[in-house]
N, C-alpha and C positions, 0 to 999 in steps of 0.2 A: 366486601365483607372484611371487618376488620380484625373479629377475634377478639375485643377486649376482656382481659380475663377478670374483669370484674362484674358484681353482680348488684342490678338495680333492685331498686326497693318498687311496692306496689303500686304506690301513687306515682312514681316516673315511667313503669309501663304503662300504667293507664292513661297516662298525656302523651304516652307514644301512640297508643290503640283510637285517642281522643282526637288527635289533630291529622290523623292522614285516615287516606279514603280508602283507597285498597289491596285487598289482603287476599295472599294464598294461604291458606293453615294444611298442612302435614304433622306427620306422626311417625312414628318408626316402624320398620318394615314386618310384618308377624305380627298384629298392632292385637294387643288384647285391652280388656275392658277399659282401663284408665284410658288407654291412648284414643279407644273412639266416644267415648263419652268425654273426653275432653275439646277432642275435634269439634265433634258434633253441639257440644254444648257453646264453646266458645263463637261457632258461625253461627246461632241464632242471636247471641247476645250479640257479635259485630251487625248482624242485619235489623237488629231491635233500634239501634242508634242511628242507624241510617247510612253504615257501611255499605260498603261494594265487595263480598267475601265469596272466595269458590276456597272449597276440601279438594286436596290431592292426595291421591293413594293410588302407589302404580300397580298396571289389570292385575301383575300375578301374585295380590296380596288378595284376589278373590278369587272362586266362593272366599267370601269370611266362615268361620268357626261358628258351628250351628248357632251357638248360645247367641252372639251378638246379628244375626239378619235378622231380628225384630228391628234393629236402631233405621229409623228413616235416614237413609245414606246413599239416596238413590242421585242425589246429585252430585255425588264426589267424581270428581273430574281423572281421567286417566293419560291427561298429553295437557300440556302448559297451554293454558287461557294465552290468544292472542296477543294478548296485552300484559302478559308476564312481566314485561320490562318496568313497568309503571307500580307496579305491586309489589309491598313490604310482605317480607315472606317469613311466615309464623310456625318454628316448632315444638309440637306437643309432645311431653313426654319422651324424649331425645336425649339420650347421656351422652352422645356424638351426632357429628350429621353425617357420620359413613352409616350410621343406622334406618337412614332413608336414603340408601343408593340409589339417588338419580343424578345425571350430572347436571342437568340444569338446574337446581338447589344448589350445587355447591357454586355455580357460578358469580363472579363478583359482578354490582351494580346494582343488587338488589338490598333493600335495608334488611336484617336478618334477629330479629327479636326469637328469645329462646327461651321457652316457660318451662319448667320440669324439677320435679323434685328429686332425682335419683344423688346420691353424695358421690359419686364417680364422674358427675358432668364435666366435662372439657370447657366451658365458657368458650362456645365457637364463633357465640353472635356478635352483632354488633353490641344489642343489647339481653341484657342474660337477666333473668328472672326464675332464679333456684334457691329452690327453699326445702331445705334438707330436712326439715321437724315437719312439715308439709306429709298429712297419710297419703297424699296421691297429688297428681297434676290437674285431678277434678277439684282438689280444694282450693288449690292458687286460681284457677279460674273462679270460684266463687267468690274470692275474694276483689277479682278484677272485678265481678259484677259490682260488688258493693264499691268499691271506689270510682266507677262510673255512674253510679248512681240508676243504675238499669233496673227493672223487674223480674225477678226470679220467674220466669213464664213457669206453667206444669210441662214444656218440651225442654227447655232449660234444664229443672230440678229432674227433670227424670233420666236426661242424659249424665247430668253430674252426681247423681245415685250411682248410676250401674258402673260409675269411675270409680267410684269412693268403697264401693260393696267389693270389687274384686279385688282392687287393690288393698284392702284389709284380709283378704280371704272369711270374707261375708262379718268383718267386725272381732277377726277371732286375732291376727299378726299384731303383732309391738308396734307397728307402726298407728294404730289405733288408740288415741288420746282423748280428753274430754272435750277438748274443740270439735275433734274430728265427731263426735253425737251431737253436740250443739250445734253444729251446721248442717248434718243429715237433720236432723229435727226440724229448722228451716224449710228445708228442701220435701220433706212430707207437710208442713204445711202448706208448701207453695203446687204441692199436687202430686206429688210419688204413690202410684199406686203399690204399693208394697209386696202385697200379696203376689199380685201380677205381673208383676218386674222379675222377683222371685222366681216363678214357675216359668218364665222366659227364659229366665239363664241359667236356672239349676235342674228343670225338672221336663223339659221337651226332647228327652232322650232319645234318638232313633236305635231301634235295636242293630243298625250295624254299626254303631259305637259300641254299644254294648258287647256285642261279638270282641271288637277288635280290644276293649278293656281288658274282656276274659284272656284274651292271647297275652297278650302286656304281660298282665298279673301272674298266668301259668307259667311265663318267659323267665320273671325274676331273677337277676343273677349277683352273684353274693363277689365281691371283692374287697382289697385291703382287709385282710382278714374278719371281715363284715363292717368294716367303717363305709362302704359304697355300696349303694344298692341300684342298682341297674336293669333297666329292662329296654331293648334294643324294637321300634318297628319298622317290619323290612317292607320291601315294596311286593312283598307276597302274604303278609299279615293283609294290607289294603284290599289284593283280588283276593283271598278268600272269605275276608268277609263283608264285602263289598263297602267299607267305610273310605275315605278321604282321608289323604292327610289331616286337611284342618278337623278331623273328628277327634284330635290328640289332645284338645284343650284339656286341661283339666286330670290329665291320666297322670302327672306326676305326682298331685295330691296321694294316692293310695301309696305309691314309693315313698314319700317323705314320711310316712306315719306309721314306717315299717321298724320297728321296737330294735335298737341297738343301732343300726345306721347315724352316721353324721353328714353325709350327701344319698342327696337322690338325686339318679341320674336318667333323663328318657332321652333317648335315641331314637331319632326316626328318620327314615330316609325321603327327599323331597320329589324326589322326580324332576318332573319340569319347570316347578315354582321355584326352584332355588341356583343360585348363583355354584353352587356347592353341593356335595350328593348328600352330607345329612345335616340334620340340627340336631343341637344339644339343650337342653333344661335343663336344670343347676336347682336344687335346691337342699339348702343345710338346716338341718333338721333342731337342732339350739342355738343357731346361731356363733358355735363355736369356730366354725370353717366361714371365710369369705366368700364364695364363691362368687361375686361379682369380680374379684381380684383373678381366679381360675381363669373365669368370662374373657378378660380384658387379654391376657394374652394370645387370643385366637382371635381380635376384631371383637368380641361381644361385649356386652355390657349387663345392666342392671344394678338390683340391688344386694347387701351382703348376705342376705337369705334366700335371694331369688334371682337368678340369673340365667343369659345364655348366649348361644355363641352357632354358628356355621361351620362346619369342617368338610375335609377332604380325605381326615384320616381316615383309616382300616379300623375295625371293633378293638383289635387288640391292640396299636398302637393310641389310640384313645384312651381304652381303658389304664393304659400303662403311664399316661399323662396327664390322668386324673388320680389315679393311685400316688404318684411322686406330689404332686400339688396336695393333695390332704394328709400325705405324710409328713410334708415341709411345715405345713400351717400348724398342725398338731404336734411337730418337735421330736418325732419320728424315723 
């Protein structure tokens, strides 16, 4: 792997995708909508052409988060194919590759092509395909479709729907342009059940999410004089209302739309799934705070509205380094 920090155009990834045979595709670790609709979408289009492709995602990035175990993922691989060594190694949605801590990924010998639109990307691969005006890593995959000249299948278009839907937050974030409908509008021609993609990912609620929303939202905790808005789940929110961690998708929405805030913050503690006892969710409520930049100082990444990170720290040593961080950013 050589790192060039430079970044190829469309039609040179797709003569990289065009002339070799096979391929591991990966995503980053916590993978939400963009990252497996991008996975998902890109290994049908390399098996439409006549690649040789396996998905890797290691076991403790499952269960996945209710909303996405609709996505057909039941072949994504948990331990390196055999034949790793032979295999150009693709990833999605990756602003780092410490974002899929495995060490056999970072290993050198394999060719290392890097698709993602995040503006904090490191340019790790060999070859780097980031595109910052890009609403998601499902649109630069659509676009690789159309420069390979592949068929937008309805398992294709529906994977790069539920990329493109959440990484908008359903068509509503700034990252949402006129390209970005003109190629969902493709993509429901080409077979997007809408309706039903929909109530897959926004409306199959289990009531012990719901339990553990209500605890969240009751928890609410007000800092930097209300410029942070936080709410912390512990691993006793979990057994009392019998939810999962990955039942957290989605729960910083209600903190970031909390009136006078400029971060929202969710805390949850992982248990066994995490390298570290909690994660962090970042999200800046105008855009005024980076919090990608927050992210970047504890190993996280993302985007400058949306971001996040692993920690080690205590509630109150956390809170006290994100209070300093959005009082720095704000000139405070």
């Amino acid at each position: 792997m050589s790192g060039a920090a430079t970044t190829s155009g469309i039609e040179q990834v797709a003569a990289e995708l065009r002339s070799r045979e096979r391929f591991l595709l990966t995503a980053h670790e916590g993978p939400d909508g963009d990252a497996l609709g991008s996975l998902l979408g890109l290994h049908h289009l390399l098996t439409q052409l006549g690649k040789d492709s396996v998905m890797f995602m290691a076991a403790k990035e499952f269960p996945l988060p209710i909303e996405y175990r609709f996505l057909p993922l039941e072949e994504v691989f948990h331990e390196p194919p055999a034949d790793m060594s032979d295999r150009t190694v693709v990833f999605l949605d990756c602003g780092n590759i410490d974002r899929m801590p495995v060490d056999f990924l970072a290993e050198d010998g394999n060719l290392v092509i890097n698709i993602d639109h995040h503006h904090d990307n490191t340019l790790f691969g060999d070859v780097n395909l980031v595109d910052v005006a890009a609403s998601s890593t499902a649109e630069i995959v659509f676009q690789l479709a159309a420069a390979l000249g592949a068929e937008i299948t309805p398992e294709i278009a529906s994977a790069l729907y539920v990329g493109m839907v959440t990484d908008t937050g359903k068509f509503m974030y700034e990252n949402t342009k006129a390209r970005t409908h003109r190629i969902v509008a493709d993509l429901i021609d080409a077979g997007v059940e809408v309706d039903e993609t929909y109530r897959r990912l926004y409306e199959h609620v289990p009531i012990e999410k719901l339990r553990l929303v209500s605890r969240a939202l009751d928890g609410i905790q007000f800092h930097c004089d209300g410029l942070l808005v936080l709410s912390y789940v512990t691993a006793a929110d979990y057994k009392a209302t019998g939810a999962g961690e990955e039942m957290t998708e989605g729960l910083i929405d209600f903190l970031r739309s909390v009136e006078g805030g400029k971060v929202a913050a969710l805390v949850r503690d992982l248990g066994d799934r995490g390298r570290s006892a909690r994660k962090v969710s970042l999200r800046s409520s105008d855009g005024e705070v980076d919090v990608s930049a927050i992210a970047r100082k504890h190993g996280g990444g993302g985007h400058k509205r949306a971001a996040g990170f692993s920690t080690d720290l205590e509630l109150d040593q956390l809170v006290s380094f994100l209070c300093g961080e959005v009082g720095t950013q704000l000139g405070q």
